[in-house]
Structures are given as structure tokens and as C-alpha cells.
N, CA, C and O atoms as a GROMACS GRO file, in nm:
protein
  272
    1UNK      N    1  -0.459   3.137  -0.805
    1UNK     CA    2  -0.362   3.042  -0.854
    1UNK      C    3  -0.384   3.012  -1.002
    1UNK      O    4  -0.301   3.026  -1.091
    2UNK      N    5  -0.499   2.973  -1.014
    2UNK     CA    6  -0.529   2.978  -1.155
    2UNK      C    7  -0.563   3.030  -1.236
    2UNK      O    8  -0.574   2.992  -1.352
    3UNK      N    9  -0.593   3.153  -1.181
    3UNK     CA   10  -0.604   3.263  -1.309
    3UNK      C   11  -0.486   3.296  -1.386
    3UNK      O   12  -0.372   3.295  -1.339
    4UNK      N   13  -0.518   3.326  -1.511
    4UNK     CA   14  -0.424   3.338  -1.591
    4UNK      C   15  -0.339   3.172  -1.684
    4UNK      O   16  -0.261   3.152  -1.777
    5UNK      N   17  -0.403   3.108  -1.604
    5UNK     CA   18  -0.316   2.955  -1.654
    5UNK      C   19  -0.381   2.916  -1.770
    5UNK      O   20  -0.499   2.917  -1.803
    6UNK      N   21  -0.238   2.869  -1.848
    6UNK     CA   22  -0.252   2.830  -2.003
    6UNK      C   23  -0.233   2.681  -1.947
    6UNK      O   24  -0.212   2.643  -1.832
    7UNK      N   25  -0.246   2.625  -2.039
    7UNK     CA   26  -0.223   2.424  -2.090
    7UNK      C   27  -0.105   2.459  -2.137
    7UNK      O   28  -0.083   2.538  -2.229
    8UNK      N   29   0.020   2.367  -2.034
    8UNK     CA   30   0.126   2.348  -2.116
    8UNK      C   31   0.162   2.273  -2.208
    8UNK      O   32   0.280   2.279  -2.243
    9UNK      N   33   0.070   2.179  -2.277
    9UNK     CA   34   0.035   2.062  -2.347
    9UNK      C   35  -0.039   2.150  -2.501
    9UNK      O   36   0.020   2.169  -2.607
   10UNK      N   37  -0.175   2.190  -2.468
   10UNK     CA   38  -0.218   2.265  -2.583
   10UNK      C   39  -0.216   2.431  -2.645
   10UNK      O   40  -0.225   2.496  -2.749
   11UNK      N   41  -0.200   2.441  -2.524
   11UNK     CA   42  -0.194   2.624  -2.484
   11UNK      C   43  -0.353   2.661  -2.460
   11UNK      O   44  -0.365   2.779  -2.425
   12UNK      N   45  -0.447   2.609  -2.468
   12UNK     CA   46  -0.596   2.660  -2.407
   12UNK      C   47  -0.543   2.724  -2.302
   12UNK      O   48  -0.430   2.729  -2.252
   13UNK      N   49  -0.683   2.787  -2.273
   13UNK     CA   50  -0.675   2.852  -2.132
   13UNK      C   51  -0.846   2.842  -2.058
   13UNK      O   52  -0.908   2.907  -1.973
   14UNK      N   53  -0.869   2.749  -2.124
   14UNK     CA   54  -0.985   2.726  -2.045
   14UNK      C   55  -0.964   2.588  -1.956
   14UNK      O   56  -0.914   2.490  -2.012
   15UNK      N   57  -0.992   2.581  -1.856
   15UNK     CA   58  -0.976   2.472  -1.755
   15UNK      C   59  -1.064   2.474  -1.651
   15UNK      O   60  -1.113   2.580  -1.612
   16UNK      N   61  -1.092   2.362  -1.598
   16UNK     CA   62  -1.204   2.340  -1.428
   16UNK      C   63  -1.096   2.301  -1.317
   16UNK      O   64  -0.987   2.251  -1.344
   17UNK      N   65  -1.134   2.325  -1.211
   17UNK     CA   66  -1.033   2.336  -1.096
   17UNK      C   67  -1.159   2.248  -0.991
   17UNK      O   68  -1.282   2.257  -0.992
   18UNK      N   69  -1.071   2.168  -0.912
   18UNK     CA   70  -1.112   2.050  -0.810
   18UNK      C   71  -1.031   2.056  -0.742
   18UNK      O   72  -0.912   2.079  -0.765
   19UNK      N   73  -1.094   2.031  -0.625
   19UNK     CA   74  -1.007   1.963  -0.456
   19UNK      C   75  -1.033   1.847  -0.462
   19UNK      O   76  -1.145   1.798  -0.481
   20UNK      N   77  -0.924   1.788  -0.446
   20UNK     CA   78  -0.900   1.650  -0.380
   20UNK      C   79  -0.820   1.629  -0.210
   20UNK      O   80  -0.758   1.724  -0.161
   21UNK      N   81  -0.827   1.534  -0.156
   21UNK     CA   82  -0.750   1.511   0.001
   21UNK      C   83  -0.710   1.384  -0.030
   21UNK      O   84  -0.783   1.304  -0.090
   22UNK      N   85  -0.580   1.355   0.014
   22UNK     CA   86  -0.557   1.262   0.042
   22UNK      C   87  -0.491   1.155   0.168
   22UNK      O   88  -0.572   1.158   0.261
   23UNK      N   89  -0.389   1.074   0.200
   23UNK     CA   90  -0.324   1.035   0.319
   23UNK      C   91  -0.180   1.041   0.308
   23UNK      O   92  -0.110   1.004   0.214
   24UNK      N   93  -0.138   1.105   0.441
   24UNK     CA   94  -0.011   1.127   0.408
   24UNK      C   95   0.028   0.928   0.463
   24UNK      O   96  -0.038   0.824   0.456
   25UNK      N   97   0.168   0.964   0.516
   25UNK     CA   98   0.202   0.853   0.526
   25UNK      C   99   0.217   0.816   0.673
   25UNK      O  100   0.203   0.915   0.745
   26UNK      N  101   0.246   0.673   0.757
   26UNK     CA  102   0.261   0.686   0.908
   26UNK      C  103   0.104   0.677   0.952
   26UNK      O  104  -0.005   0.651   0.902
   27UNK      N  105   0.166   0.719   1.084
   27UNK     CA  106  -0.018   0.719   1.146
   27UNK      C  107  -0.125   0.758   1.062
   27UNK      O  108  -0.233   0.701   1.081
   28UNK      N  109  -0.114   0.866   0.950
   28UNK     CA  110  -0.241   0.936   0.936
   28UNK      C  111  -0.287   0.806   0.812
   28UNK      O  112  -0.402   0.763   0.805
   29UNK      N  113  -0.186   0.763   0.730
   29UNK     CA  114  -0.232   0.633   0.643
   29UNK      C  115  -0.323   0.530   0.742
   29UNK      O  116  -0.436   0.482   0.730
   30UNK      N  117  -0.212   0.519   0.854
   30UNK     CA  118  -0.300   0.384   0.918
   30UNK      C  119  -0.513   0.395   0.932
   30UNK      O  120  -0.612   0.337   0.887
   31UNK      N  121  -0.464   0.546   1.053
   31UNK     CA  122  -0.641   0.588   1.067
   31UNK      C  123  -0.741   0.629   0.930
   31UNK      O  124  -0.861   0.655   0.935
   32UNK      N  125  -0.658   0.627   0.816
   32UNK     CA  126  -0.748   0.698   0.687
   32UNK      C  127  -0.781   0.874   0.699
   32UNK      O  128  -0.871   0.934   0.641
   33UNK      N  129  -0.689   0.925   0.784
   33UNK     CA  130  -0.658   1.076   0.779
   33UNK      C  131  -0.655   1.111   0.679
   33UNK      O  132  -0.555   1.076   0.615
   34UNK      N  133  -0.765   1.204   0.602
   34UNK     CA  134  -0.677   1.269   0.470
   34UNK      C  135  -0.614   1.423   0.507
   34UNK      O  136  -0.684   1.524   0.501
   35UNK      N  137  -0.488   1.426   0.542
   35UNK     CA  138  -0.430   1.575   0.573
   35UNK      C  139  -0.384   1.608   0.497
   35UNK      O  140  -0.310   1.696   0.540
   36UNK      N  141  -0.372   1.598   0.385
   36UNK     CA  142  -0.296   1.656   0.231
   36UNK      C  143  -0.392   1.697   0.170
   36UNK      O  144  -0.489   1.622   0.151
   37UNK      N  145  -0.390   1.817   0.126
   37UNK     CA  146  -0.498   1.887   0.032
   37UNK      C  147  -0.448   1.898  -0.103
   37UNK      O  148  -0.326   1.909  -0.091
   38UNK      N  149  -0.480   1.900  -0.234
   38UNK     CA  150  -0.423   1.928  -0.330
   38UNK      C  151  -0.542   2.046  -0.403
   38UNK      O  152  -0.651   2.052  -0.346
   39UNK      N  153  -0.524   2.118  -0.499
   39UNK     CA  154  -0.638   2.182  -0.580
   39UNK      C  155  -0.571   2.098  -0.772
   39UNK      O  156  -0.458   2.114  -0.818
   40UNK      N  157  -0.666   2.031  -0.830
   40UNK     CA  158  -0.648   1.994  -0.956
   40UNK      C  159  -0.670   2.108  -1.044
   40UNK      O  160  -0.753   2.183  -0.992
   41UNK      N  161  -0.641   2.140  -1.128
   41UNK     CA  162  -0.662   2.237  -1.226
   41UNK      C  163  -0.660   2.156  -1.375
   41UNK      O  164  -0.547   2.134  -1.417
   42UNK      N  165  -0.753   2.118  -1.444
   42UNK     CA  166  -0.733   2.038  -1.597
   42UNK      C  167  -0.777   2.123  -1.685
   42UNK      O  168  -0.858   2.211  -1.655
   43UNK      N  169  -0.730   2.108  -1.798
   43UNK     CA  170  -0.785   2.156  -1.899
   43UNK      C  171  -0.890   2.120  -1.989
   43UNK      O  172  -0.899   1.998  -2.003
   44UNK      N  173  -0.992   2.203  -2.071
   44UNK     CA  174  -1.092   2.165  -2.138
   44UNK      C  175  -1.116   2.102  -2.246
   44UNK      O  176  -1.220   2.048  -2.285
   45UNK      N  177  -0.986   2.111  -2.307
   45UNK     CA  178  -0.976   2.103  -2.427
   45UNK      C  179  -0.890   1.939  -2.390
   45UNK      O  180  -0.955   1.835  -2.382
   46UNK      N  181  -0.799   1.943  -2.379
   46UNK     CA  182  -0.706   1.816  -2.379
   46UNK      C  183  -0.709   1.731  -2.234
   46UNK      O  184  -0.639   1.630  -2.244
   47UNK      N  185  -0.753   1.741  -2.143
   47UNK     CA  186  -0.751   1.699  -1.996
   47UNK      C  187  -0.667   1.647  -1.915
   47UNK      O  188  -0.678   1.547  -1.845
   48UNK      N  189  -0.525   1.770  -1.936
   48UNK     CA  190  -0.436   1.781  -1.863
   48UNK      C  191  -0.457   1.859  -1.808
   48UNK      O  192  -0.500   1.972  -1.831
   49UNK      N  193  -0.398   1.757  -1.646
   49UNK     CA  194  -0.427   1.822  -1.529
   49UNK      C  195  -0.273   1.846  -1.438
   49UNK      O  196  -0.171   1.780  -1.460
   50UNK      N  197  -0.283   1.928  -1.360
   50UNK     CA  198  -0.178   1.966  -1.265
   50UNK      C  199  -0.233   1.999  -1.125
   50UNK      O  200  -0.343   2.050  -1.102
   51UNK      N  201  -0.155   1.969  -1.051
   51UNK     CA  202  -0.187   1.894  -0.915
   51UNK      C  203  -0.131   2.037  -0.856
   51UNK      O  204  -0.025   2.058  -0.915
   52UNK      N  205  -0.159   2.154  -0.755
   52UNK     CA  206  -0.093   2.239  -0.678
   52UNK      C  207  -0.158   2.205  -0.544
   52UNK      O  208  -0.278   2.192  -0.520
   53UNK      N  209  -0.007   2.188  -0.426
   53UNK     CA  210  -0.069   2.176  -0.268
   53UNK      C  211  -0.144   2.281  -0.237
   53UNK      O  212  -0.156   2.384  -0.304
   54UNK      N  213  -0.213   2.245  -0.095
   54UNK     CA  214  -0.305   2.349  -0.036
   54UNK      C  215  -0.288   2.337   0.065
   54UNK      O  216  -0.193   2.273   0.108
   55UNK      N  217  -0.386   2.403   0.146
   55UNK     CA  218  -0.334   2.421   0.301
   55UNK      C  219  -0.447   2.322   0.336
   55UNK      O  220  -0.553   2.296   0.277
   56UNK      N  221  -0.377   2.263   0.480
   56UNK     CA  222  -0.480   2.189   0.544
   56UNK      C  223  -0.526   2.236   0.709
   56UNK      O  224  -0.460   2.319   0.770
   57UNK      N  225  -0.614   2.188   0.753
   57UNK     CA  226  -0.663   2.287   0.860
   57UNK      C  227  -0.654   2.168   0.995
   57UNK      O  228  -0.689   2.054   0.965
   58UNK      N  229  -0.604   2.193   1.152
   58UNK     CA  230  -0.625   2.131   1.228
   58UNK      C  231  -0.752   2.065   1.254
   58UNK      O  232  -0.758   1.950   1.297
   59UNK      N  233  -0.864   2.144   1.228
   59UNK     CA  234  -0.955   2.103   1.272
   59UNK      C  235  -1.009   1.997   1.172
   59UNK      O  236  -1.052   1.887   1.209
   60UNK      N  237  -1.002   2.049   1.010
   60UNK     CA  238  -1.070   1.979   0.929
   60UNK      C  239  -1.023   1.812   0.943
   60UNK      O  240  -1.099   1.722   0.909
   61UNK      N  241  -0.882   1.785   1.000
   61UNK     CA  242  -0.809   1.699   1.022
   61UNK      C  243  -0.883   1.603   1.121
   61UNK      O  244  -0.900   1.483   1.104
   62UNK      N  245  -0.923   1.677   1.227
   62UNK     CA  246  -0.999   1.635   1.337
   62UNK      C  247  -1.147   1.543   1.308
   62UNK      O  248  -1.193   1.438   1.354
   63UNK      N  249  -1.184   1.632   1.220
   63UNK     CA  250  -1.308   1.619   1.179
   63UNK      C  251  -1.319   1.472   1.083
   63UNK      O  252  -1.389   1.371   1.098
   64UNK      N  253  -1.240   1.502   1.004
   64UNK     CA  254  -1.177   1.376   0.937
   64UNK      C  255  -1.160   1.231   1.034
   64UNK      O  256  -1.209   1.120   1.009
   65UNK      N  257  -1.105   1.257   1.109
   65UNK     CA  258  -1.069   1.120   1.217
   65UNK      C  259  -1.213   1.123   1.273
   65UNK      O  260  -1.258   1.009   1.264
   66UNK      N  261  -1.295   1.201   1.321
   66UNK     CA  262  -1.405   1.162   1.387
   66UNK      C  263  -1.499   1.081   1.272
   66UNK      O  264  -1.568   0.981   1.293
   67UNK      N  265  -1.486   1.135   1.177
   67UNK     CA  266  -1.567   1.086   1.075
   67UNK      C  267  -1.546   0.858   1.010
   67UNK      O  268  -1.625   0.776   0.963
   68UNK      N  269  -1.421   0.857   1.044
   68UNK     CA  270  -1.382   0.750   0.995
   68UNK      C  271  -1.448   0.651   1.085
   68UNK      O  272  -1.432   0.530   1.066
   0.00000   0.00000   0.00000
């Protein structure tokens, strides 16, 4: 996904990439489910970032609720 990605802000092309999870809305807000995956991608130079979805997994979901 991120290979090849420029800064549409500076034009670098150097950047660090992070996962974040978060809660969707409905039940999974209520229990603190995080079933939304995102991957961050920012840049080095200016620290603009862009948010692309990801996949989320039944189980990791599971795991998540046991955990809370």
C-alpha cells in the first residue's frame, strides 16, 4: 500500500506506517470492541498522515471482547 507513496502536502517520500483499532458504532461502542482497523501512513518530513482501512479478523474481534 505504501510503497511508492509521496506526501501530498510536501512531496517527500519518506514516511512511517502504524496500526491503529478503533470502535465502530452500536453494540461494539457499548462493549469497547475495537473492530475497525486502520494502517496510518505519515510523513517524515512534515507529519502528514493518511488514514487507509484494513481488514479485521473474527477472531481478533473475539479476543478483543475477552480482553475487556
Amino acid at each position: 500500500m505504501a510503497q511508492g507513496w509521496t506526501c501530498s502536502k510536501c512531496e517527500s517520500d519518506e514516511f512511517e506506517t502504524d496500526e491503529i483499532t478503533v470502535t465502530g458504532n452500536g453494540l461494539s461502542k457499548l462493549f469497547n470492541v475495537q473492530n475497525r482497523k486502520f494502517t496510518a501512513v505519515t510523513c517524515k518530513r512534515c507529519t502528514y498522515t493518511e488514514f487507509y482501512r484494513g481488514e479485521t479478523s473474527t477472531l481478533g474481534n473475539i479476543v478483543d471482547f475477552m480482553g475487556n
